[in-house]
Structure formats: structure tokens, C-alpha cells
N, C-alpha and C positions, 0 to 999 in steps of 0.2 A: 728592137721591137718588144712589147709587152708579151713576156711569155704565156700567158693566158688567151690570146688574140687567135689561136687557130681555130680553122672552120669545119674541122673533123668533128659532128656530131655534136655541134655547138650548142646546141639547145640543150642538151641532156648533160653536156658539162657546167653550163649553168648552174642551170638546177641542182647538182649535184654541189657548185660550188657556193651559191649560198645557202644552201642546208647546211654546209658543214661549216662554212663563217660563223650562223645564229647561233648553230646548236655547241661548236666547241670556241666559240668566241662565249656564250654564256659559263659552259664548262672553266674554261681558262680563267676566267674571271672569277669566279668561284674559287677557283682552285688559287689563285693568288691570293685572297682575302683568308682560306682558312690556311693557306701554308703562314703568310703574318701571324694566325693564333699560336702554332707551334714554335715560331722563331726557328725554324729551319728548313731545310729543303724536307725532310720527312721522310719516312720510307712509303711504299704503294699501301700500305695497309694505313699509316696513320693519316697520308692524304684525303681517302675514301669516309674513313673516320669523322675526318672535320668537314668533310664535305656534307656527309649524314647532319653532322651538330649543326652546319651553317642554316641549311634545309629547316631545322629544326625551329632556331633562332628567328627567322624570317617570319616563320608560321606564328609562333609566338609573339612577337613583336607586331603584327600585323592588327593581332585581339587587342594587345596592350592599346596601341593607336585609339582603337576604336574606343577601348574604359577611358582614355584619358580625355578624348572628345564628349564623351556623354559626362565626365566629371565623376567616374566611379573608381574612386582614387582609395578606397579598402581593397577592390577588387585589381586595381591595377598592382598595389604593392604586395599582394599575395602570387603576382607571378612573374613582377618581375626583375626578382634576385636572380633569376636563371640567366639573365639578359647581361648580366654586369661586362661581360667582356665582347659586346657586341655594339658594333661599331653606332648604332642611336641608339645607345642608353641613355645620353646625356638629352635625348629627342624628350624622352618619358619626364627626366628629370627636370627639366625647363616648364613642360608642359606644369607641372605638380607646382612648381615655384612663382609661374604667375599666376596661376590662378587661383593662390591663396597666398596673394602676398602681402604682406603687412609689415610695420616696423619691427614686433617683436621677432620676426624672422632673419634681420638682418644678419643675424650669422652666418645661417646657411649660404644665404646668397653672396656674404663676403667669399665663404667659401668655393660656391661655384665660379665665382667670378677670377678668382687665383686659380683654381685649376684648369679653367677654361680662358685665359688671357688671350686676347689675341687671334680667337676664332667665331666665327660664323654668331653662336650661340654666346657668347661674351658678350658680342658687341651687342644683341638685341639685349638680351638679359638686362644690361647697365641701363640700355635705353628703356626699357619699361620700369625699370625703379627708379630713375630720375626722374619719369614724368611724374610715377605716384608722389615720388616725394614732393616732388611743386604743385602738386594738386591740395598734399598734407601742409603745404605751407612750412615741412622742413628742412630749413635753410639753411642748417647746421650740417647733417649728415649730406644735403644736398651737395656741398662745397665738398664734404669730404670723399663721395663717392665720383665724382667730376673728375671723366678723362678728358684733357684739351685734345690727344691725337685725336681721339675719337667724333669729338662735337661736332656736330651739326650747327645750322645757324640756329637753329628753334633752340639747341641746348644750349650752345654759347648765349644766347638773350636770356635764359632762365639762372644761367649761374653767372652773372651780371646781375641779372634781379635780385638772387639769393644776396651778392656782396653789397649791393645797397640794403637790404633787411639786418644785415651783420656788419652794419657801420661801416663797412670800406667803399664807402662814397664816390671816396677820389678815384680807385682802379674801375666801378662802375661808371664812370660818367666818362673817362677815358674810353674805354669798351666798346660805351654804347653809342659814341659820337662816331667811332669808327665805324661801326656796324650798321649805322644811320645815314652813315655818308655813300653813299651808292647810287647806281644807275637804273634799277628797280625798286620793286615792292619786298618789302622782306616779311617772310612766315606770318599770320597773326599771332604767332606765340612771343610775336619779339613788341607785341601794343604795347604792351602793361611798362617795360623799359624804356620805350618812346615819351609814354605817357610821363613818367619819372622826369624826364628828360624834359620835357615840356613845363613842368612844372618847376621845375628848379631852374628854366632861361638859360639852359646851356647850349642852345641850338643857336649860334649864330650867324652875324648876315656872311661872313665867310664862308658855315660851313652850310649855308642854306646855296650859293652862288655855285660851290662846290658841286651840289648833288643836282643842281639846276643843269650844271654842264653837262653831267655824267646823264643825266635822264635826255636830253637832247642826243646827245651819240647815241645812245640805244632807241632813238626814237619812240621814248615813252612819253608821248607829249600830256597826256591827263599828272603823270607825277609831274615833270616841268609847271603845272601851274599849282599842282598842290605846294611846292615847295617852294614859289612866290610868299604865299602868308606869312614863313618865315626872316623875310629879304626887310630889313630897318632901314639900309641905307639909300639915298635918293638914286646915285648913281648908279648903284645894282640895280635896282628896281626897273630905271631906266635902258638898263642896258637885256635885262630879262626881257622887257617889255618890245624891243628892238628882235632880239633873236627870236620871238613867238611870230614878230610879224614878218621876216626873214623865211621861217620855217612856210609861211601860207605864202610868199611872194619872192623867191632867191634874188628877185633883180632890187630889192631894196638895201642888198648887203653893201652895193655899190655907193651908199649914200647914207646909211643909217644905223651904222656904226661905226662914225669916224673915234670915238674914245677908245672904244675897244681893240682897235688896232694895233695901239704899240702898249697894249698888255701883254705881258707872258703869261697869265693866268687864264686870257682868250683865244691863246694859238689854236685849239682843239676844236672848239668850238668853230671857229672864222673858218676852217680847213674845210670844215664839215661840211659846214653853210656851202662854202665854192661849190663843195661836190654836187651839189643841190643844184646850183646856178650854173656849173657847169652842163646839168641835163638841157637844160633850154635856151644858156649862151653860152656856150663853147668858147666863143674869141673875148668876150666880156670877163669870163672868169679865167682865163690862161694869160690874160692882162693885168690883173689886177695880182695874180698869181707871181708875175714877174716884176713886176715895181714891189711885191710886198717886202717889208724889210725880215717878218720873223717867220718868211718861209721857210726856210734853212733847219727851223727848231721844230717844227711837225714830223712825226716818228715818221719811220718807214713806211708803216703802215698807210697811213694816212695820206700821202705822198703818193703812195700806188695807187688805192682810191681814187684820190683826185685826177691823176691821170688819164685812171683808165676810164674814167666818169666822161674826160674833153676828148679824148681818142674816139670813144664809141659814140658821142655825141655828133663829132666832126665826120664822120663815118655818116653816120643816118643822115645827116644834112649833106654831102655827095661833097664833104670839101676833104677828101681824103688826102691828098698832098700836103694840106694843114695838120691833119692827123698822124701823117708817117713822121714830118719832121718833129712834132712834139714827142713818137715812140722815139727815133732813133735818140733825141736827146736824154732821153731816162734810159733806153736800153739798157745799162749799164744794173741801174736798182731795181729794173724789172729781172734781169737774168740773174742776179747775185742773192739776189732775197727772196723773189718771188716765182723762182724757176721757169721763167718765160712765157705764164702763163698770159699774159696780155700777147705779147707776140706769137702765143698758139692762136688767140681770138680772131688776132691778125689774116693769120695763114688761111684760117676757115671761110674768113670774108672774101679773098682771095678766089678761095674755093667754089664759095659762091656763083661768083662772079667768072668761074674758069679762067682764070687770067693766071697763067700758067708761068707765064715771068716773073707774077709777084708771089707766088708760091714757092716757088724754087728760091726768089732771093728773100724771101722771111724766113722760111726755112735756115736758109745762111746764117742767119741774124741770131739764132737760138741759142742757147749754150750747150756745151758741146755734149752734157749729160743727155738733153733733150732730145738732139740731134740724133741720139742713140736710139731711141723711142722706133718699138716697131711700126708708130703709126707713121712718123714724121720722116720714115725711111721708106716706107713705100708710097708717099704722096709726092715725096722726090724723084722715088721712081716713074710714076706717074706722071709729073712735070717734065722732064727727060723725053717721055716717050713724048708727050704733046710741045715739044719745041721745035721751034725750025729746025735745029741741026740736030739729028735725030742719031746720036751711037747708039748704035743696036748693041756692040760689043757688049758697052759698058752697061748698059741696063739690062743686060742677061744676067752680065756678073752679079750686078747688087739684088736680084731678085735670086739667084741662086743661091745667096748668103740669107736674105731672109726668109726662102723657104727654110729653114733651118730651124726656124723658132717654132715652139709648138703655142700661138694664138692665131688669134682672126688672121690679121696680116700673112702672116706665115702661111697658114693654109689656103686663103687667097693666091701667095703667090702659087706654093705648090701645083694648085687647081690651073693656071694658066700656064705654068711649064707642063702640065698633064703627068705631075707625077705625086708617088705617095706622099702622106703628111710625114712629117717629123714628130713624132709624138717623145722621145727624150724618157722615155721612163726608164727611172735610176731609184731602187728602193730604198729607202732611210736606212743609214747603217743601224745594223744592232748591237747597242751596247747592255751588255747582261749586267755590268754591275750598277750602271743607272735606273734601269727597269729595275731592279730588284729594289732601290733605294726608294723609288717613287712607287711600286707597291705598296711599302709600309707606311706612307705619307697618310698620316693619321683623317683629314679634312679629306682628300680623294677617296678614303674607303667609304668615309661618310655619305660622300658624292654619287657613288655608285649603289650603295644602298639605297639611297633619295631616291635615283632613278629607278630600280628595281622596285618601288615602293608605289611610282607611282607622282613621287611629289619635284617636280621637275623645278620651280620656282626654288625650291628649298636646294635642289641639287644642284644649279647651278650658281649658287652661290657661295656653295661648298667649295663646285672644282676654282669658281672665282680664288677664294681666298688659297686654295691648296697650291694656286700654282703660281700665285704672287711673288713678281721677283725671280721667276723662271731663268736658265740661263739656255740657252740654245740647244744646247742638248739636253736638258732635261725637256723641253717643250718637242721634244723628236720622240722622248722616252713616252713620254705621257701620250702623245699622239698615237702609238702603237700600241699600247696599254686600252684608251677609248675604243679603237676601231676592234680591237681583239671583243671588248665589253660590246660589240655595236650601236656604240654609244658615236654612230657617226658625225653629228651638229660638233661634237667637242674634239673629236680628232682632225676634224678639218678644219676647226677654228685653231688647234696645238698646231697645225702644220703653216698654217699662215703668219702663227706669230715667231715662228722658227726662221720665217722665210723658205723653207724648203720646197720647193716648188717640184720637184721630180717624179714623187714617190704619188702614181695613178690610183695606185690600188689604195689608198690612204683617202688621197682626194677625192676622188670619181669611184666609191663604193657603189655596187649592184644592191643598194637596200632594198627591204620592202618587194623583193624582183616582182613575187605574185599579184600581189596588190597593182602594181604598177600594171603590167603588163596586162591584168585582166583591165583595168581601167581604160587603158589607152585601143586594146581592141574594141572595147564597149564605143566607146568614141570615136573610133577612127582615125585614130591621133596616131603619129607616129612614137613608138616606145623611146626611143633613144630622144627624141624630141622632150618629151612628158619625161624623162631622165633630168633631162637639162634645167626644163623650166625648175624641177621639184628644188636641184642642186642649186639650183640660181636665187630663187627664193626662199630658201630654208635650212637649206644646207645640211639637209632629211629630218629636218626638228619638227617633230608631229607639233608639239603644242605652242612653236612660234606665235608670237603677238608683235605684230610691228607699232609704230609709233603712232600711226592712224587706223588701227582697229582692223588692218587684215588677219585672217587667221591660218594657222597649219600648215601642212605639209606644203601647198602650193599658195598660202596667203590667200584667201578668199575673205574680199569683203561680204559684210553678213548682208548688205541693200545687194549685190550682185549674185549671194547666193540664193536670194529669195527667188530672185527675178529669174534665174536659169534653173533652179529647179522647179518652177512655176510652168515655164517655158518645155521642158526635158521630159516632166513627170516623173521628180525625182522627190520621193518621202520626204519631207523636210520642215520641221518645226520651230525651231530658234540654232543663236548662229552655235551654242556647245558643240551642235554634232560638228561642227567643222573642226575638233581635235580630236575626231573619230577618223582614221585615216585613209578607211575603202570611201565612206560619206563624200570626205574633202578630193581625194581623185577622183571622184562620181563627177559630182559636182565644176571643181574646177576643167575638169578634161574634155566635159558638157559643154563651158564658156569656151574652151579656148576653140574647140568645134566650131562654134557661133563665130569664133572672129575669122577662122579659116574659110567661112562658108562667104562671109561678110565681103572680105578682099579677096575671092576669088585664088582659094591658096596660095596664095604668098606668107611665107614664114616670116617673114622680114615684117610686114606690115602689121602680123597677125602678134608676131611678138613687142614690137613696139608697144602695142593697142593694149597686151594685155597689160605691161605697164603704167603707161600714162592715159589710158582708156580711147577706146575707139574715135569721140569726137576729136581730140585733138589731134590726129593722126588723120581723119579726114581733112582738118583745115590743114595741116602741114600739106597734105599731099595739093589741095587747092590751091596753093602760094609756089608749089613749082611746078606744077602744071604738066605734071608728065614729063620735062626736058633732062630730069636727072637720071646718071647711071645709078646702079643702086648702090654702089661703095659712097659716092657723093651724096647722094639723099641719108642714108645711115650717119656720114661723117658730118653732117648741117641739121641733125635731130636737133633742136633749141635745147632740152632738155642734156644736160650731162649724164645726168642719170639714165634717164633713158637713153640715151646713144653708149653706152657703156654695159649697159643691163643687155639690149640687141647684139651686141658685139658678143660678150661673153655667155650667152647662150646659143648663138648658133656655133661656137666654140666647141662649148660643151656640148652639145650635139653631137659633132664629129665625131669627140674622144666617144661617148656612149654607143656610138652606129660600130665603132671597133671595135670597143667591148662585147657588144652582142653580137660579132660578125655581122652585121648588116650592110657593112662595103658601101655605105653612102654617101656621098658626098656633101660638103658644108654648105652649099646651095647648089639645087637643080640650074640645069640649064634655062629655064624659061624665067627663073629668078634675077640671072645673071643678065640676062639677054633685056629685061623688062626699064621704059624709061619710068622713071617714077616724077 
């Protein structure tokens, strides 16, 4: 058990213990950064010492920021020689060099660029003088300043351009035919080299048929017809002109590309097509599939694809006998390459459908890795218990081993044996001479500063490049190092890329406890609940931005934030305050309120909704009509994500109801009990 977990006065040990995480987790951190100024352990008085100068340094450097953003760069170099041995001097430095950057300056910047090789501020550096110089139009110093690791495509097309302005022709047109050759759109900074290219008729009908194909697999059908124009040949043109009407029609592939057939140049392409014809003829395309001669040559990939394209087709059309025999014939490249994931899809349909025979023998069918899967061991369980010949023995035992695990499953089973969870907490060993090494890792201190700073975009870029190439234990080291800094987003993200799964107090930090806690009472929301979601979505990173514009601590879109604080009567202006972090638990603890009110609390539903939104979560629950238990409705979410995101937050629940001695269990009774 987690030695923290007792119920003696549990509230005031809390409190007690994350006051002393913030306050000597900030100390500690401090105190690592100025023991690195000493190069030693120190004695008590020089510790204190540089702890004063850090203090110092920070204050200073904070004005500095401010002269270097207004551009008052007398007033910034009048203070900050004081800075030279503080970890964003190089911050001040950068700042001053682009924004008086010119050619006669190139020295300085050669020189930063060698002192600083290879870090955060290098690689931008290079990047803002290569744009200026292809702005200057020079293509001399441009070639000469041009790192290949480094290049981007925008960079690669400009120093391509540079070597056509400096007569090397031939390595430009080589370059740019490759860079041209692709399945998208590339940068506008790559026109000006296309247009070259154009103009000197290097684009040919090969390499136009090439990027025809590649824009077809990526389903960019507008490039597919841009890159007709380039097509000379009758036969291309023709066979283009075939695959566009393939693409509006699969059932034409059967008739309207017999040339392309016994091309090796069309394998990819025809593969692709099937998969397409296979959504609306199943027997049409797994026939033609089978007489084709240059089946055999289609990657893996594409192979799996196609399959699982006539599988889930032949499924939907109710001709599943049709569909088992085409799985069992590929099981082999589905288990070997693609980890059974077609034969998990299997299982689920199965599931569906409660057919409780085909559960258990897809199951069977799995490889033996998957087979391991806590999911796919308790839905064997479950098959088991629902067969005619019913061991009791033996489906104790296997649900006695998988209480054992500490997830979903495991705690499900726990919950029906009626005994504690397995929670497995094993703290990360502590190695002092790797902490001590990843202390002085020059980029992490920089990291930390960023953060302390304030500039989080900047600091996570840092700890990015600092811990490039990690090996196991240092990604252990560092992780202990973050959560010391309460820098929890990067010590749970170090513990996941270690693989270390044990260590609770790493992973499942009581951050923010106040904030949280007052939020969740404000709402009504249960605390260790509002734990989960925070962990689940953020992994406690106030200024999170996901890839569609959620924000903060609990990802709150800014249309949902409107609407619930509109709704709540909660202050609220634009989506900024949502990386304000009482704001964003106001706010989001308000909605998830609303979906508890909505489903009549149910967590299960309430969480779902708050992932994939309430309407779709109604229509799921309209398509099964109340006949599901809730393990089957949770385990038949369409969404992967969301049935994954549900799963591991009523998880994480658990673990946090421990944490705050709350003795709750992973679903209520009326949860478990409910058909969905």
C-alpha cells in the first residue's frame, strides 16, 4: 500500500503535504540550479549564498525581458553583464541579435551559432538568418550558413534556390524534383524552386504520374488534378483520367483499368482503389483481389487495409461467415505486423452482438501478446462466465490474477470479488549520481528557468531538446527532478517515456490541491473525480493547447466556455482566462456539473460526453437502447479515444479517492447495476 494512504487526520496531512511539495519542491530546485553555480555540493552558508544570487538573478533578468521586448537595448546592456552566468543569458542575447540583424553582423552570429550548436536557441537563430538572407537575396553566405540536419522543407527549397542562383543547376533540379515529388502541398516558400522547375521542363510525365499516385493515397484529390497539367503522355493521361473516375465510382475499377493492371508502377494505386470498392462490394473486390496477379507486391500495409476494408464491409452487410473466413486467412499478417488489431474489431462485434462463443474463440485467435491485454482477459472472463458449461473454479482463478493489476479491469475485477484494489505502488529507484548529472544538463536548467518565468512554449522546448536521447534512467532521473520543481505535465510525461508505471506519487501528484478542491466543492463535483478528469486531460499543464483549440488545466473549448459560463454566472471575457487556473476549474467543473445533471449522474456517461460531447453520447446511448451492461456499452464506445479516455479516468479516480482517503469505489452501485 501507498504509505501516504492513511486515514488518521487525512485532511490536515494533505494539506500539510502539499505545502511542503510547492514550497521545498521550489526550494529544492533552486537549490539544485545554484549548487550547478558552485560546481559543488557547498557548504550550508555557500548554499544560502547562491540561493540569495539566484533570487537575485531572476529579479534582474525579469527587467532585462521587459528592455529587450520594448527594444531598449543601451538600457538592457547596462545590466546585463550581471546575468553572464545565469542560465537565459543566451535568452537576452538572441533577443539583441535578431532584432538588429544584418549582414555586417555576421560574425557575432557565426559566433553564437558555434557556441550555441545544437540547442533550442541555435536552431532558431540559423533559422532567422537564413530567412533574412533569402529575403537579401544572398545566396552565397546562404549556402554557406545551411545546416542539412537542421532544414526544414521551406529551408531545403531555399537552399536549392540559393544553388540554382550559384550555378549548380544540376544538384538544384535534382533536389527540387525530389521535393516536388509528393503526396501533398509543400510550404509556399518552396514556389519560387517549382516555378524554376517549370520553367526549365524538368517536370516530367513520369515524375507528374508519380505525385498523381502519391496525391491519390493521401486523398488529396484537388493536387491529383493539379498534377494532370503536367501528364504528356496519352497513356498516363488516360490511366489518370480512369483512376479520378474510380475514385467517384469503385465499381469502375472492375472494367476501367485493364492497362494498369499488370503495371508495377500501379500496384498502390489499384490496392487502394479495392479498398474503396471493397466499402460497397465486398465479394466484387476480394475477387478480383484473388485472381490479381501483383497482389503479392502491395506492402503490408496496404494488404491490412484492404482487408480490413472487406471484413468490416462483409460484417455490415450480415455476411459474417464470409468475413471470418477472409480474417482467418490473413490472421497470420494481421497478428505478426499489426498486433491483432482487426481481430480485436472482431471481438467487439462479437460483443456486440453477445455471442459469447465468438468472443471466447476470437479471443483464441489473438497473439499471444494481446491475449495478455487486461482487456482481453477479462472479456474471456466474461465469456466463461456466460457459456453453457460454466467453471466457477476456473473463472475465480483468472479474475483473482487480474485483480492484481492496478487499471479499469483489475479494479472491476477487485470490485466483484468485493475486495481492495491493487494499487502496486513501487517508488522509482534513486540514483544520486544520475540526478546529480541531469542537474547540470545545461538545456533543463534553461527549462526550468522558462518555466519559473512564466514562458512555458519556450520551456518546453528546452526540456524537449534537454532530454533528447534519454536512456531509461535518466528519463527516471529527470522525472524526479520535474516533480521535486512541480513541474508535474514533464514528470509524468519522463515517467511514461521510461515506462515506469509504479511510482503513484510521480504520476498521480495532489497538485493545485486548493484550487481543485475549492472548485470541485463549488460544483458539486466529486474531488478525486475533478483529480482524474484534470490528470486525464492535462496531465496538470495549466497552459495546455490541444490540436483543436481546447484549453488548460481541464482543456475547455472557448464555444463551451462561453456557453457555461453564460449558463453558471461565471465572469468571463475571452478564451485567455481559460490558462488562468481557478477560471478554468470554475468553468470546466460548472460543465461537467451540467453533464452529471444531464445523465442523471452517471460518471460513465458524464465522462464520456465530456470527451466527445453530449450529442453523440445521446445517439450512442439511442442505438442500444438501454440492453447494455455498462462494461459493454463503455467496451462498444465507437470512438477509441473515447472509450479509452472513460476507461482511464474512472481509473484515475480510484487511485485519487485513495489518495485523499475518500474509500470510493470505481463505480457506485447504481452505475454498475444500470442497463445502458
Amino acid at each position: 500500500m501507498l504509505s501516504f494512504y492513511s486515514n488518521h487526520n487525512l485532511k490536515r496531512k494533505i494539506i500539510k503535504f502539499v505545502l511542503y511539495t510547492v514550497i521545498s519542491g521550489a526550494l529544492w530546485s533552486s537549490a539544485s540550479l545554484a549548487e550547478s553555480y558552485i560546481n559543488q555540493s557547498g557548504t550550508k552558508n555557500e548554499i544560502e549564498s547562491s540561493l540569495i544570487a539566484l533570487s537575485t538573478k531572476r529579479n534582474i533578468y525579469a527587467k532585462a525581458q521587459k528592455l529587450a521586448d520594448r527594444g531598449e537595448w543601451r538600457k538592457l546592456n547596462a545590466i546585463k553583464h550581471g546575468l553572464t552566468n545565469y542560465p537565459l543569458y543566451p535568452y537576452l542575447e538572441y533577443a539583441e541579435l535578431v532584432a538588429q540583424m544584418s549582414v555586417p553582423r555576421r560574425g557575432e552570429i557565426s559566433r553564437f551559432l558555434e557556441a550555441h550548436e545544437h540547442t533550442v536557441l541555435g536552431y532558431r537563430l540559423r533559422s532567422k538568418w537564413l530567412e533574412y538572407l533569402a529575403q537579401k537575396s544572398q545566396w552565397t553566405n546562404y549556402i554557406k550558413y545551411y545546416a542539412p540536419e537542421e532544414a526544414s522543407v521551406s529551408r531545403q527549397c531555399k537552399y536549392l534556390e540559393a544553388l540554382y542562383n550559384r550555378n549548380n543547376r544540376k544538384a538544384a533540379f535534382e533536389g527540387g524534383i525530389t521535393l516536388w515529388t509528393v503526396g501533398h502541398s509543400q510550404p509556399r516558400q518552396c514556389d519560387q524552386l517549382f516555378r524554376i522547375l517549370m520553367r526549365h521542363e524538368k517536370i516530367t510525365d513520369i515524375h507528374a504520374w508519380k505525385r498523381f499516385n502519391l496525391a491519390l493515397l493521401n486523398h488529396n484529390y484537388s493536387l491529383a488534378r493539379y498534377v494532370k497539367q503536367f501528364m504528356t503522355g496519352a497513356q498516363t493521361k488516360d490511366l489518370a483520367e480512369a483512376f479520378m473516375r474510380i475514385k467517384r465510382n469503385p465499381n469502375y475499377l472492375l472494367n476501367g483499368v485493364n492497362e494498369a493492371i499488370n503495371r508495377q508502377d500501379a500496384v498502390p494505386l489499384i490496392a487502394h482503389s479495392l479498398s474503396h470498392l471493397a466499402n460497397r462490394n465486398p465479394t466484387k473486390a476480394i475477387d478480383f483481389w484473388s485472381n490479381w496477379e501483383y497482389r503479392e507486391s502491395v506492402s503490408p500495409t496496404g494488404t491490412h487495409e484492404f482487408i480490413s476494408r472487406v471484413v468490416k464491409s462483409f460484417v455490415k452487410s450480415n455476411k459474417t461467415q464470409h468475413a471470418d473466413r477472409v480474417l482467418i486467412r490473413y490472421k497470420d499478417l494481421i497478428n505478426t505486423e499489426f498486433e491483432g488489431i482487426l481481430i480485436e474489431w472482431r471481438i467487439r462485434h462479437a460483443l456486440s452482438e453477445q455471442n459469447w462463443t465468438d468472443v471466447q474463440g476470437w479471443i483464441e485467435q489473438l497473439p499471444i501478446e494481446s491475449k495478455k491485454k487486461s482487456v482481453w482477459r477479462y472479456w474471456r472472463i466474461r465469456s466463461l462466465e456466460n457459456s453453457e458449461v460454466f467453471n466457477r473454479q476456473e473463472t475465480y482463478r483468472l479474475k483473482k490474477e487480474l485483480a492484481k493489476e492496478r487499471d479499469f479491469y483489475g479494479f472491476i475485477s477487485s470490485d466483484s470479488l468485493n475486495q481492495d484494489y491493487n494499487f502496486n505502488h513501487i517508488p522509482v529507484p534513486k540514483d544520486e549520481i544520475t540526478l546529480k548529472e541531469i542537474s547540470s544538463n545545461l538545456a533543463l536548467q534553461r527549462a526550468r528557468e522558462l518555466n519559473f518565468h512564466g514562458k512555458k512554449v519556450d520551456a518546453n522546448r528546452e526540456w524537449n531538446s534537454g532530454t533528447r536521447d534519454f536512456t531509461k534512467e535518466q528519463w527516471m532521473a529527470v522525472a524526479q527532478l520535474a516533480h521535486n520543481w512541480a513541474w508535474h505535465s514533464r514528470a509524468i510525461i519522463a515517467m511514461a517515456s521510461a515506462k515506469y508505471w509504479d511510482d503513484l506519487q510521480i504520476r498521480f501528484p495532489l497538485a493545485f490541491y486548493g484550487s481543485i478542491d475549492a472548485a470541485a466543492k463549488k460544483a458539486q463535483v466529486q474531488s478525486h473525480l475533478l483529480y482524474a478528469i484534470a490528470r486525464q486531460e492535462s496531465a496538470f499543464e495549466i497552459h495546455a493547447r490541444s490540436k483543436v483549440g481546447a484549453l488548460g488545466l481541464l482543456q475547455i473549448m472557448p464555444k463551451t466556455a462561453r456557453s457555461t459560463a453564460r449558463n453558471s454566472q461565471i465572469p468571463y471575457e475571452n478564451s485567455r482566462q481559460l490558462t488562468d487556473i481557478n477560471t478554468n476549474l470554475l468553468i470546466g467543473s460548472s460543465y461537467f456539473r451540467s453533464l452529471l445533471e444531464r445523465f442523471e449522474e452517471n460518471r460513465i456517461l458524464a465522462l464520456a460526453s465530456y470527451n466527445a460531447g453530449p450529442e453523440r453520447v445521446k445517439q450512442w446511448l439511442s442505438r442500444t437502447k438501454g440492453k447494455l451492461t455498462y462494461d459493454l456499452w463503455i467496451e462498444l464506445i465507437p470512438y477509441p479515444e473515447t472509450r479509452g479516455y472513460v476507461k482511464s479516468a474512472l481509473m484515475y479516480s480510484a487511485i485519487y479517492s485513495k489518495k485523499l482517503g475518500l474509500q470510493k469505489p470505481m463505480l457506485e452501485p447504481y452505475e454498475i447495476e444500470l442497463l445502458l
